[in-house]
N, C-alpha and C positions, 0 to 999 in steps of 0.2 A: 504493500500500500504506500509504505515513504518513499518508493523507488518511484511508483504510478505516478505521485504526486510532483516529485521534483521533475521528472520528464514535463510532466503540463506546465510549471512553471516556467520551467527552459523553454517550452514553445510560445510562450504567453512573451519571455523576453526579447525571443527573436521576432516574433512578429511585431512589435513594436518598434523594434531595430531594424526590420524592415521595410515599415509603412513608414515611419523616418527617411529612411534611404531614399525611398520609391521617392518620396515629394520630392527630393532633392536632386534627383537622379533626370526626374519628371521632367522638371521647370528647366534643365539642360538641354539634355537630350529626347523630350517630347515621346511620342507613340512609339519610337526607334528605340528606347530602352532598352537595356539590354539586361537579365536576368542575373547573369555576373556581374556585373558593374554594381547593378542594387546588392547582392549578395556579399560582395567583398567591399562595400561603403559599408555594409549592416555589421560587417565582421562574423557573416553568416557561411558555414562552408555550404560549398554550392551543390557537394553530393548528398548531402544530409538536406538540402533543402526541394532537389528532386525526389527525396525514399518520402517523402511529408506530399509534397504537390505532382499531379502526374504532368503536368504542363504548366508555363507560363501564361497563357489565359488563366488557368484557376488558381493560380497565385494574386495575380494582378484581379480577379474577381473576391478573393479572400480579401485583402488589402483591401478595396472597395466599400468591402462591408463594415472592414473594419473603422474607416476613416467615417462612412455614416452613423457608426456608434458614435461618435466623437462630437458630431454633431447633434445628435439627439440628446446626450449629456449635455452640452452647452445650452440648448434649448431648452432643457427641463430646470437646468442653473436658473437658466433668466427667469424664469415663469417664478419661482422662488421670491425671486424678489418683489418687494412691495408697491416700490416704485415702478410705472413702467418704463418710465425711458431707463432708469439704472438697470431693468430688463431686459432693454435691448440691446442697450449700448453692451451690457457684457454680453449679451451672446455676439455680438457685434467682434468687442474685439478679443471673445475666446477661439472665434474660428478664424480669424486671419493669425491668432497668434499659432494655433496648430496648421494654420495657410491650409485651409478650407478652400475646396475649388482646383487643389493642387494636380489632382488624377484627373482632372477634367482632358489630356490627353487622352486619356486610353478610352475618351465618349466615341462609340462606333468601330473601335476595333475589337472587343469581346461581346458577349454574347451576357444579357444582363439577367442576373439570376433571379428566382423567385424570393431567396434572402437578400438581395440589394433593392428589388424592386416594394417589398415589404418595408423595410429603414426606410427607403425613401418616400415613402407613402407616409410614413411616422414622424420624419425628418421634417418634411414638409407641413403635415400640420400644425406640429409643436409651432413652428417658424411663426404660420400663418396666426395663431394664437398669441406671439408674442406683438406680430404688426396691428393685429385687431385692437387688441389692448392699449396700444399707444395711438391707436388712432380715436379710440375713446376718448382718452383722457386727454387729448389735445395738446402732446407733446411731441407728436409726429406729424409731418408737413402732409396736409390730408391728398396730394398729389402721388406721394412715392408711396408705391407697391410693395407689395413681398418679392417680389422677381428684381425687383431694384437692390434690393436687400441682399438678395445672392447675386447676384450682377456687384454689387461694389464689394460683397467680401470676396470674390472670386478674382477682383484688380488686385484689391489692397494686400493679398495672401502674397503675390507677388512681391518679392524686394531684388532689383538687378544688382542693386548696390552692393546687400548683404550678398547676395549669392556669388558676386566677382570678388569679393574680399575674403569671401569660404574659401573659392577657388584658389584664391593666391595663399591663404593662410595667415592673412593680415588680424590675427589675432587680438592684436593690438588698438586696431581698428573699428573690431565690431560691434562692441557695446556702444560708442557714440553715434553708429550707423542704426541701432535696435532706437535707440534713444529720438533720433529725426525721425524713424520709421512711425514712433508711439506720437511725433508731434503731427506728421503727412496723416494719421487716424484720425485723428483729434480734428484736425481740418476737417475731411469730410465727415463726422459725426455731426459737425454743425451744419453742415449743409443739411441734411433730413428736418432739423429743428424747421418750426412753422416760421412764417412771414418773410420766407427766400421768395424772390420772382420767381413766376412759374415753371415748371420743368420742359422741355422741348419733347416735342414728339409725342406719340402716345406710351400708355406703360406697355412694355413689353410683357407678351404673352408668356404663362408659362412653358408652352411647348419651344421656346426657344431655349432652354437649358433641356429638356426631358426628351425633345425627340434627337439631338445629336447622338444620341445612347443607342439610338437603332443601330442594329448592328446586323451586317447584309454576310450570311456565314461564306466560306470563299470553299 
């Protein structure tokens, strides 16, 4: 039973060393990814990670699932709170800080499970639940959507800065780049706030994030 046990813990640590990896791996090298590349950022050995996964689809589908837990925790954080904007804004900036949006590569090259297609159906309400709330109580601009809401944490997950200074290993560097990063949030968090000029264009529909996920098998 201790042996059961720490085997599932070691898989609980790689997977997390993984879905790490992958985001980082991601935002580089896009759909191209390469399963060694994430594996050996993860410090994951790559034979022990094909005897667990039969393929890189259901790796990259695992991961998947995992990153919508992540979200659906942040969502259920927010709801927590009393305030709604302090509800949002943290869900706001819990998934750009776990860079929410980040596998948005791999939309239409795998095949989307009944387990990711369920989180994201759960993902997606919590969300909707947190923008209702704040459009109650009249601390969200009654213009912006929940599709806005993932549309800006899906920019803001993005850092070029941090990730070239990952790259170079500018260690020295990257806490005053995390620090500009937490001030570029903070910016657009006031933009949602009410009595901004009105937003351009119409809100974007949801099928603009949920149908690039169709995935045409080859």
């Amino acid at each position: 039973m201790a042996r059961k046990a720490a085997r599932h813990a070691e898989a609980e640590r790689n997977d997390h060393a993984l879905l790490e990896a992958a985001k980082k791996v991601l935002a580089v090298d896009g759909a191209h990814a390469s399963v060694a590349t994430i594996a050996a950022r993860a410090g994951v050995g790559i034979a022990s990670l094909y005897r667990r996964y039969r393929s890189k689809d259901e790796l990259f589908q695992h991961l998947c699932a995992l990153s919508l837990d992540q979200w659906i925790q942040a969502a259920e954080r927010g709801l927590e709170h009393d305030d709604p904007w302090e509800g949002l804004a943290s869900y706001i900036g819990a998934c750009v800080e776990f860079s929410g949006g980040s596998l948005g590569p791999l939309a239409g090259t795998i095949a989307v499970t009944d387990e990711m297609a369920a989180k994201f159906t759960r993902s997606d309400e919590l969300m909707r639940q947190l923008v209702d709330r704040a459009h109650r109580a009249g601390v969200l601009r009654a213009d912006a959507a929940a599709m806005d809401i993932s549309l800006l944490i899906e920019q803001l997950g993005k850092s070029p800065l941090i990730e070239q200074l990952d790259r170079q290993g500018r260690t020295d560097l990257i806490d005053a780049a995390r620090d500009a990063r937490k001030r570029t949030i903070a910016i657009a968090l006031d933009g949602l706030r009410p009595a901004h000029p009105r937003l351009p264009g119409d809100a974007p529909a949801p099928a603009l994030l949920a149908e690039r996920w169709e995935h045409a098998p080859t």
